[in-house]
Structure formats: structure tokens, C-alpha cells
C-alpha positions, 0 to 999 in steps of 0.5 A: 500500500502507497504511504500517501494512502495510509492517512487517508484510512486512519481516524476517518469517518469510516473507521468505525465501520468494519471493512470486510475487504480491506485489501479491495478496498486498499485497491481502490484507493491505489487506482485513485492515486495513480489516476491523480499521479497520471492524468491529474487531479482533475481527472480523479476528480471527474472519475469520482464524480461519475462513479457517485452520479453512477451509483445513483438512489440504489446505492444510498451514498449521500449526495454531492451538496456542491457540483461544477459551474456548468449546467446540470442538463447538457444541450444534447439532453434537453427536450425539443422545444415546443413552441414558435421560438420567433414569435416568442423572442417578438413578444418577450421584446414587446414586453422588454420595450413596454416595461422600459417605457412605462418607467421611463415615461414614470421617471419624468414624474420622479415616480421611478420604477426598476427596469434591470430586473425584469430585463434579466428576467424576460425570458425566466417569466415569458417561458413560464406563462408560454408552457407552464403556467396554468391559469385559473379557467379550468376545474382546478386552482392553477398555479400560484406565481410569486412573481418577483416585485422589481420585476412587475412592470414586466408584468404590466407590460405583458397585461398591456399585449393580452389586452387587459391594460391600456396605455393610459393605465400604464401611465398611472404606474405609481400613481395610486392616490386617484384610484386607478392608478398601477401600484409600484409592486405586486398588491393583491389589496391595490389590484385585487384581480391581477396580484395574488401574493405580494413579494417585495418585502424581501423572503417573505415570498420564498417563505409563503411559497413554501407553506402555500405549496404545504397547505395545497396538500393539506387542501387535498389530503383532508379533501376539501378540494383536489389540488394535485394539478396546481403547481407553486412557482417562486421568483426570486432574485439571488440578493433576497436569499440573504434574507433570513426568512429565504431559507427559513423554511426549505427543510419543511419543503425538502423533508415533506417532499413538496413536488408541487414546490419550483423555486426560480432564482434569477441569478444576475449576480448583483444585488442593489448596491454591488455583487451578491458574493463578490469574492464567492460565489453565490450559485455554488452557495445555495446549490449547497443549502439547497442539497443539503435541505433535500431539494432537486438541483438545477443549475443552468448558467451557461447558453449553448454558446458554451457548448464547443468550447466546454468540449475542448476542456480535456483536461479539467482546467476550464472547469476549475477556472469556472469553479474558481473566479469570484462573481464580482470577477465575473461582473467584470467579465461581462463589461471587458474587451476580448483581449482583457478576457483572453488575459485574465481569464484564459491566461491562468494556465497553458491548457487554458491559454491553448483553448483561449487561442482558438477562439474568435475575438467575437466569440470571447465577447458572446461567451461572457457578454451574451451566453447566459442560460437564463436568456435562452428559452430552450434553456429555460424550457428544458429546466422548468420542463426538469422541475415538473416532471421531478418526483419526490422533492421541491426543486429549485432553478439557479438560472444564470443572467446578466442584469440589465440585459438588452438595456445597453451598456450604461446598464448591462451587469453595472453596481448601480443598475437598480438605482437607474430608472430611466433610459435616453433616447439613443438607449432607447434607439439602441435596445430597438435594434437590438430586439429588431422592433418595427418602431421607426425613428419618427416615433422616437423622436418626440420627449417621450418614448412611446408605448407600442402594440403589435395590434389585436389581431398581429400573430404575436397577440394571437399566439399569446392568448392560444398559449394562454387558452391552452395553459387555462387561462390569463395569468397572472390573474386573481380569482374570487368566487362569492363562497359565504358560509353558513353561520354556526347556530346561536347554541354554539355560544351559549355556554360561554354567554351563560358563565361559568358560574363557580368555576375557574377558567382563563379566558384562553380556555374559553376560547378554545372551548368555544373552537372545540365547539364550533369545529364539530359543527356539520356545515363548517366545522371541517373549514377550521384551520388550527395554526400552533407553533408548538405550544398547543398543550400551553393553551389547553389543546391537547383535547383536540389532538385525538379528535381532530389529529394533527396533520401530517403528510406521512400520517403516523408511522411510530407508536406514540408513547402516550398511545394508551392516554386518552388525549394521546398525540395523533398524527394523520394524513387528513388531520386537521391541526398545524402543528408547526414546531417552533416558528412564528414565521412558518405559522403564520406563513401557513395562517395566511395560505388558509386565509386566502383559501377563498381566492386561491382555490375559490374554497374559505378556510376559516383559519386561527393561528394561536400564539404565546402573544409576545411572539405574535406581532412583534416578531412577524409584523411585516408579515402581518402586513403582507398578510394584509395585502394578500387580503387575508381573513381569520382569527389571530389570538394571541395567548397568555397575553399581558405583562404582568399575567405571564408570572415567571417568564420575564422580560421576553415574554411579557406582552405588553404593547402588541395591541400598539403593533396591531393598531398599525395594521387597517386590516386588524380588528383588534380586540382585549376581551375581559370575559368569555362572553365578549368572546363569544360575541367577537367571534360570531360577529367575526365569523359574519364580517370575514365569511357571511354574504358580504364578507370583509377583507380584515382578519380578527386579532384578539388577547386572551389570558392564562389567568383563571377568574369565574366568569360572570354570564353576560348581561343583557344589551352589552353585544353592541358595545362589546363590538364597538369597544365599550359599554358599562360593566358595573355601576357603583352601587347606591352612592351618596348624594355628596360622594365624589364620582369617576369612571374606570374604563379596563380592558382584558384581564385588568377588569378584575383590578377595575373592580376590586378598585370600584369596592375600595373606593366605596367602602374605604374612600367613600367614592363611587366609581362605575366600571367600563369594559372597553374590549377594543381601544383600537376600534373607538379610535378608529371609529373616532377618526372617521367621525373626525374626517365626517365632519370635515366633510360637513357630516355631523357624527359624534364619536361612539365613545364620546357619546358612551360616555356623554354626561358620565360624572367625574374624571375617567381613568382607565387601565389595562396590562398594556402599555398606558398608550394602549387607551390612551389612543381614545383620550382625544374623544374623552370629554371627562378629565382622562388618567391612564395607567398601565405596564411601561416598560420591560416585563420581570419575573415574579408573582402576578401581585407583585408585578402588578404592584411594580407597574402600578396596575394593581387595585391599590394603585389603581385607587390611588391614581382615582384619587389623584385624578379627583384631587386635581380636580378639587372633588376631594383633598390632596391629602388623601392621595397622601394618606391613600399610598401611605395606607396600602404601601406604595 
């Protein structure tokens, strides 16, 4: 045995396997260092290469996280290209002039717009909608298209040629203010019947894809509708993989064998201020995360051009020097001379120069400058047709491009491309010949470059719509069929309207209790869509795991080791729960795919995503936004909500300000309700506003809380006030015609400080207060607003919460587990005196009492903040105040 051989089988991996041949083995590992020795190590390498393609699944070796630069389907392996390729370059050209213009036209306006993106991916997109792209006219969902968001005036571009916008809808592209106006990116709220899912908030896109290939799955596997036609296509761009939320969730999509799952990733190599990994390479970067997370790889960089010169590198040394050149080299590439070419790329080696020197000056300049795969349709085709055809794995497409393409060379693969907005007229005169467009030189030479149209009835125009025809429809395109549901019957929310009566619960029990109920409802029981990010036996839950089973695509292939209780853990293949594990972002990626169910797949889903509620808003708001966007509709509930109700949990997990976040959101009705009846009444009316015949685009955001308390039935005439936010709880009971008087105003959890305060102001201080419960802060300010903009439209509307509280006696204080700017946003409506206290700052660790002591929250120092609002007004002495913090210990 060669000495050079003996390291290699000392203290490796596979020492700790037996070898029952090591003599073959030892021969094996000879060959290879010969074949090193005699022909080099590039060869042993594409020895060791083929004999692991060779071994293939049947073998079981793990694969390669890392091949060559070069493309993964050989020009002599791909299919036979279906389509007129000449009227397909025509219409893509239409597209490319059409998107210039519109942001060009824009730009005079200092509007701006992005022109490159789409530039370098004409071809990626025109592909798609030519042969994959199945649209919505047919008995299925189609495809669902995540388009990229730099690149929708491509888009528009593409609705200009099908018919579907006029020229003058182009000239409002980023002038929404009048109402018809293009939004700058994809708005399914701005352009409900054109936009599905928006993408520009970077890796939101990938992230949602995901989870919207997911729950197709989960559509079919419980059967509410088949989606094994539908296929999920992402766009993206290779700078927004920085993202975190990217990659977040592609084990999800590698480990439950999403199929129905292709990412595109437009490799242009530069993000917004230079190369993506300049001194890297970003390609090879995420073939490995891909790989490494289960997904089907494939990679098309280069075009045919490279095709004969590939075939001349006997020796391996132009594929190390493809493997070896950083991006930012590359970028370089793609702007250098043929000689500068020949230098620097060519001329690290002799076997190199050698190749270098049969090659034409012009062809050095098509190589780097102009063979990308990424603008080749057969390349494209022979990808996505790889990608559809795959089983068992998402896939992803690293598809090779030059940004800025056919823009020019002020434009082509420069750092500063995506903050130029517009092209001048011999740029313009330039990309015309270029795509060799019928547009004379009159037409160019006006101030403003014109938009241009083949005519309905060109071949182009035609081509298209037969293409579309046969894919299913237009695409992209947003669907709604009016689909209202059934409204449970009255007898679901009685138990909680009745009370509790001596019994304990915490109103997250209630609401589970209240779902527990409504999911076994006949008509719409089968609709609920249960989001947990693992914490469901945190909010009593587990009662649903054997009932309604968690789902899962494999079901359950072990025996749970709690089989023999009677809530055990039960997955299955048609179970109804969304068990997602430790992610806020994956749930509520999940929640929004449920929540447009009735536009994706024309099918409502009535989703509710239950989370620990520091987690909630806070850390995915951006989503929720999207959320927003997307227009989706359900219930959100953030559990063992509150600062100071989270006894032990500390600074991280006490939520006190997630109600402020959510008031940011206009699609979010949000409330804090105090018992289980509001409850009960928010969720019936949310089932109306979001899924009866005249549904609503908003989605119920509600606080509810781990404390148990008895929980009174609900008095009569309240429904009203609950759902606007405010009615009167408790009155004081038989005051004296001399007594001082003030109203409590609490919300959530707080209501229960709010009276425990009301008794000791009367027995001790001899003051009557009447307690307020205001289940929504945000509603009766946003009520307010309108009232306030009614008026100045010459309406007169008083606010509901002015005229609520109209001729109610004393100062009004009000409280709650949230930040004191929480209720404060209805103090410019009060027309008593207003006090607010409430939990500022980070929450700690200790028992409830005493956090609510520390903030000042607690029944105690809620008298004493009564007491000080009425001295202030003179209605008792300020040493009261004194006396009152010196009894109770403040």
C-alpha cells in the first residue's frame, strides 16, 4: 500500500465501520492515486464524480451538496422545444420595450420604477406563462406565481399585449392616490384581480411559497378540494436569499417532499448596491443549502454558446477556472474587451491559454457578454420542463443572467443598475435594434418614448392568448368566487354567554372551548384551520389532538408513547391541526395560505393561528402586513397575553404593547376581551364580517389570558358595545348624594383590578366609581377618526365613545396590562378629565401581585391614581392621595 494512502484510512469517518475487504478496498484507493499521479487531479476528480452520479438512489451514498459551474442538463439532453421560438423572442421584446417605457415615461414624474430586473428576467417569466403556467379557467386552482416585485412592470407590460391594460393605465404606474392608478409592486389589496401574493418585502415570498405549496396538500389530503394539478412557482432574485426568512423554511419543503414546490432564482449576480458574493460565489452557495435541505438541483448558467468550447476542456482546467473566479470577477467579465478576457481569464494556465487561442475575438465577447442560460428559452424550457416532471422533492432553478440585459451598456451587469430608472433616447434607439422592433425613428423622436402594440389581431397577440387558452387561462390573474358560509347556530355560544358560574377558567380556555365547539359543527366545522407553533398543550389543546389529529403528510408511522392516554398525540394524513414546531414565521406563513383559501382555490378556510402573544406581532409584523395585502381573513389570538399575567417568564415574554403593533395594521380588528362572553360575541360577529354574504377583507386579532377568574354570564344589551369597544360593566352601587364620582374604563384581564378598585373606593374612600369594559381601544379610535374626517366633510357624527360616555360624572381613568398608550389612543374623544395607567416598560419575573404592584396596575394603585385624578380636580383633598399610598404601601 502507497504511504500517501495510509492517512487517508486512519481516524476517518469510516473507521468505525468494519471493512470486510480491506485489501479491495486498499485497491481502490491505489487506482485513485495513480489516476491523480497520471492524468491529474482533475481527472480523479471527474472519475469520482461519475462513479457517485453512477451509483445513483440504489446505492444510498449521500449526495454531492456542491457540483461544477456548468449546467446540470447538457444541450444534447434537453427536450425539443415546443413552441414558435420567433414569435416568442417578438413578444418577450414587446414586453422588454413596454416595461422600459412605462418607467421611463414614470421617471419624468420622479415616480421611478426598476427596469434591470425584469430585463434579466424576460425570458425566466415569458417561458413560464408560454408552457407552464396554468391559469385559473379550468376545474382546478392553477398555479400560484410569486412573481418577483422589481420585476412587475414586466408584468404590466405583458397585461398591456393580452389586452387587459391600456396605455393610459400604464401611465398611472405609481400613481395610486386617484384610484386607478398601477401600484409600484405586486398588491393583491391595490389590484385585487391581477396580484395574488405580494413579494417585495424581501423572503417573505420564498417563505409563503413554501407553506402555500404545504397547505395545497393539506387542501387535498383532508379533501376539501383536489389540488394535485396546481403547481407553486417562486421568483426570486439571488440578493433576497440573504434574507433570513429565504431559507427559513426549505427543510419543511425538502423533508415533506413538496413536488408541487419550483423555486426560480434569477441569478444576475448583483444585488442593489454591488455583487451578491463578490469574492464567492453565490450559485455554488445555495446549490449547497439547497442539497443539503433535500431539494432537486438545477443549475443552468451557461447558453449553448458554451457548448464547443466546454468540449475542448480535456483536461479539467476550464472547469476549475469556472469553479474558481469570484462573481464580482465575473461582473467584470461581462463589461471587458476580448483581449482583457483572453488575459485574465484564459491566461491562468497553458491548457487554458491553448483553448483561449482558438477562439474568435467575437466569440470571447458572446461567451461572457451574451451566453447566459437564463436568456435562452430552450434553456429555460428544458429546466422548468426538469422541475415538473421531478418526483419526490421541491426543486429549485439557479438560472444564470446578466442584469440589465438588452438595456445597453450604461446598464448591462453595472453596481448601480437598480438605482437607474430611466433610459435616453439613443438607449432607447439602441435596445430597438437590438430586439429588431418595427418602431421607426419618427416615433422616437418626440420627449417621450412611446408605448407600442403589435395590434389585436398581429400573430404575436394571437399566439399569446392560444398559449394562454391552452395553459387555462390569463395569468397572472386573481380569482374570487362569492363562497359565504353558513353561520354556526346561536347554541354554539351559549355556554360561554351563560358563565361559568363557580368555576375557574382563563379566558384562553374559553376560547378554545368555544373552537372545540364550533369545529364539530356539520356545515363548517371541517373549514377550521388550527395554526400552533408548538405550544398547543400551553393553551389547553391537547383535547383536540385525538379528535381532530394533527396533520401530517406521512400520517403516523411510530407508536406514540402516550398511545394508551386518552388525549394521546395523533398524527394523520387528513388531520386537521398545524402543528408547526417552533416558528412564528412558518405559522403564520401557513395562517395566511388558509386565509386566502377563498381566492386561491375559490374554497374559505376559516383559519386561527394561536400564539404565546409576545411572539405574535412583534416578531412577524411585516408579515402581518403582507398578510394584509394578500387580503387575508381569520382569527389571530394571541395567548397568555399581558405583562404582568405571564408570572415567571420575564422580560421576553411579557406582552405588553402588541395591541400598539396591531393598531398599525387597517386590516386588524383588534380586540382585549375581559370575559368569555365578549368572546363569544367577537367571534360570531367575526365569523359574519370575514365569511357571511358580504364578507370583509380584515382578519380578527384578539388577547386572551392564562389567568383563571369565574366568569360572570353576560348581561343583557352589552353585544353592541362589546363590538364597538365599550359599554358599562358595573355601576357603583347606591352612592351618596355628596360622594365624589369617576369612571374606570379596563380592558382584558385588568377588569378584575377595575373592580376590586370600584369596592375600595366605596367602602374605604367613600367614592363611587362605575366600571367600563372597553374590549377594543383600537376600534373607538378608529371609529373616532372617521367621525373626525365626517365632519370635515360637513357630516355631523359624534364619536361612539364620546357619546358612551356623554354626561358620565367625574374624571375617567382607565387601565389595562398594556402599555398606558394602549387607551390612551381614545383620550382625544374623552370629554371627562382622562388618567391612564398601565405596564411601561420591560416585563420581570415574579408573582402576578407583585408585578402588578411594580407597574402600578394593581387595585391599590389603581385607587390611588382615582384619587389623584379627583384631587386635581378639587372633588376631594390632596391629602388623601397622601394618606391613600401611605395606607396600602406604595
Amino acid at each position: 500500500m502507497p504511504d500517501d494512502v495510509r492517512p487517508r484510512l486512519a481516524g476517518g469517518q469510516l473507521d468505525q465501520i468494519p471493512d470486510r475487504d480491506p485489501e479491495e478496498t486498499r485497491e481502490w484507493l491505489a487506482s485513485l492515486d495513480a489516476v491523480t499521479k497520471a492524468a491529474g487531479p482533475h481527472r480523479a476528480a471527474y472519475l469520482m464524480r461519475r462513479t457517485l452520479e453512477g451509483a445513483g438512489a440504489g446505492v444510498g451514498l449521500p449526495s454531492l451538496l456542491e457540483t461544477e459551474y456548468i449546467n446540470t442538463i447538457p444541450t444534447s439532453a434537453e427536450p425539443a422545444y415546443p413552441g414558435d421560438e420567433a414569435i416568442e423572442a417578438r413578444i418577450t421584446a414587446w414586453n422588454r420595450w413596454n416595461a422600459a417605457a412605462m418607467v421611463t415615461r414614470g421617471s419624468r414624474l420622479g415616480l421611478g420604477g426598476h427596469i434591470a430586473t425584469f430585463a434579466s428576467a424576460a425570458w425566466l417569466y415569458e417561458t413560464g406563462f408560454q408552457h407552464f403556467f396554468k391559469g385559473k379557467d379550468g376545474a382546478g386552482s392553477g398555479d400560484q406565481l410569486y412573481l418577483q416585485g422589481h420585476a412587475s412592470p414586466g408584468i404590466y407590460a405583458r397585461a398591456f399585449l393580452d389586452g387587459r391594460l391600456s396605455q393610459e393605465q400604464l401611465d398611472r404606474f405609481r400613481q395610486e392616490a386617484n384610484g386607478d392608478g398601477l401600484p409600484s409592486y405586486p398588491h393583491p389589496r391595490r389590484l385585487p384581480w391581477l396580484w395574488e401574493f405580494p413579494t417585495v418585502s424581501m423572503g417573505l415570498g420564498p417563505l409563503s411559497a413554501i407553506y402555500q405549496a404545504r397547505f395545497n396538500r393539506y387542501m387535498e389530503h383532508r379533501g376539501i378540494k383536489d389540488t394535485s394539478d396546481s403547481h407553486v412557482w417562486a421568483f426570486l432574485g439571488d440578493g433576497e436569499m440573504d434574507e433570513p426568512e429565504s431559507t427559513a423554511a426549505l427543510a419543511l419543503a425538502g423533508r415533506e417532499g413538496l413536488d408541487n414546490l419550483t423555486f426560480v432564482i434569477n441569478c444576475n449576480l448583483q444585488r442593489l448596491d454591488g455583487p451578491v458574493r463578490p469574492n464567492f460565489k453565490i450559485v455554488q452557495e445555495l446549490e449547497s443549502q439547497f442539497r443539503a435541505a433535500g431539494w432537486n438541483v438545477i443549475k443552468s448558467l451557461w447558453g449553448a454558446a458554451w457548448d464547443e468550447v466546454l468540449a475542448q476542456d480535456v483536461d479539467g482546467a476550464l472547469i476549475k477556472r469556472l469553479r474558481e473566479v469570484p462573481d464580482a470577477q465575473f461582473q467584470t467579465y461581462a463589461t471587458r474587451d476580448a483581449a482583457y478576457l483572453r488575459e485574465h481569464f484564459f491566461g491562468a494556465d497553458a491548457s487554458l491559454r491553448a483553448i483561449g487561442a482558438r477562439l474568435t475575438d467575437a466569440k470571447l465577447i458572446e461567451l461572457f457578454q451574451q451566453s447566459r442560460a437564463g436568456h435562452e428559452p430552450r434553456k429555460v424550457y428544458a429546466a422548468y420542463r426538469a422541475a415538473v416532471e421531478h418526483k419526490g422533492a421541491p426543486t429549485v432553478i439557479l438560472a444564470q443572467t446578466v442584469k440589465g440585459w438588452t438595456l445597453g451598456a450604461g446598464f448591462e451587469s453595472r453596481n448601480a443598475n437598480h438605482q437607474m430608472k430611466k433610459l435616453t433616447g439613443a438607449q432607447f434607439r439602441t435596445m430597438r435594434d437590438l430586439l429588431e422592433l418595427p418602431i421607426p425613428d419618427s416615433a422616437l423622436d418626440a420627449d417621450v418614448v412611446p408605448y407600442w402594440h403589435p395590434g389585436e389581431n398581429s400573430p404575436e397577440v394571437q399566439y399569446l392568448r392560444e398559449r394562454r387558452a391552452a395553459l387555462g387561462g390569463l395569468a397572472p390573474a386573481r380569482k374570487v368566487v362569492a363562497k359565504p358560509l353558513p353561520l354556526p347556530p346561536e347554541k354554539a355560544y351559549k355556554a360561554l354567554e351563560k358563565g361559568s358560574g363557580t368555576q375557574e377558567i382563563a379566558t384562553t380556555m374559553a376560547f378554545v372551548r368555544l373552537v372545540k365547539d364550533l369545529m364539530r359543527e356539520k356545515e363548517t366545522g371541517r373549514r377550521w384551520v388550527p395554526v400552533v407553533p408548538d405550544e398547543a398543550r400551553t393553551f389547553g389543546m391537547e383535547s383536540l389532538f385525538p379528535s381532530a389529529g394533527l396533520y401530517s403528510p406521512k400520517g403516523q408511522t411510530y407508536d406514540p408513547v402516550d398511545r394508551d392516554q386518552l388525549l394521546y398525540y395523533k398524527e394523520a394524513k387528513d388531520g386537521q391541526i398545524l402543528n408547526e414546531g417552533i416558528t412564528e414565521a412558518g405559522s403564520l406563513a401557513d395562517f395566511t395560505a388558509a386565509a386566502t383559501a377563498y381566492a386561491t382555490h375559490g374554497e374559505p378556510m376559516i383559519p386561527f393561528y394561536i400564539f404565546y402573544s409576545m411572539f405574535g406581532f412583534q416578531r412577524t409584523a411585516d408579515q402581518f402586513w403582507a398578510l394584509a395585502d394578500q387580503l387575508g381573513r381569520g382569527f389571530v389570538i394571541g395567548a397568555t397575553a399581558g405583562r404582568t399575567t405571564m408570572t415567571g417568564e420575564g422580560l421576553q415574554h411579557a406582552d405588553g404593547h402588541s395591541h400598539l403593533i396591531a393598531s398599525t395594521n387597517p386590516a386588524a380588528i383588534s380586540y382585549d376581551p375581559a370575559f368569555a362572553y365578549e368572546v363569544a360575541v367577537i367571534v360570531r360577529e367575526g365569523l359574519r364580517r370575514m365569511y357571511g354574504p358580504d364578507a370583509e377583507d380584515v382578519f380578527y386579532y384578539l388577547t386572551v389570558y392564562n389567568e383563571p377568574k369565574v366568569q360572570p354570564a353576560m348581561p343583557e344589551g352589552v353585544e353592541e358595545g362589546i363590538l364597538k369597544g365599550l359599554y358599562r360593566y358595573s355601576r357603583a352601587q347606591a352612592p351618596a348624594a355628596d360622594a365624589a364620582r369617576l369612571q374606570l374604563l379596563a380592558s382584558g384581564t385588568a377588569i378584575h383590578w377595575a373592580t376590586e378598585a370600584q369596592r375600595l373606593l366605596a367602602e374605604e374612600w367613600g367614592v363611587a366609581a362605575d366600571v367600563w369594559s372597553a374590549p377594543s381601544w383600537t376600534e373607538l379610535r378608529r371609529e373616532a377618526l372617521e367621525c373626525d374626517a365626517a365632519r370635515l366633510r360637513g357630516e355631523e357624527r359624534v364619536p361612539y365613545v364620546t357619546r358612551a360616555l356623554e354626561g358620565a360624572p367625574g374624571p375617567v381613568v382607565a387601565v389595562s396590562d398594556w402599555m398606558r398608550a394602549v387607551p390612551d389612543q381614545i383620550a382625544p374623544w374623552v370629554e371627562q378629565d382622562w388618567t391612564s395607567v398601565g405596564t411601561d416598560g420591560f416585563g420581570l419575573s415574579d408573582t402576578r401581585d407583585a408585578a402588578r404592584r411594580h407597574f402600578g396596575v394593581d387595585p391599590q394603585s389603581l385607587v390611588v391614581a382615582a384619587l389623584a385624578a379627583l384631587a386635581r380636580r378639587g372633588d376631594i383633598k390632596p391629602e388623601t392621595v397622601k394618606e391613600a399610598a401611605q395606607r396600602y404601601g406604595l
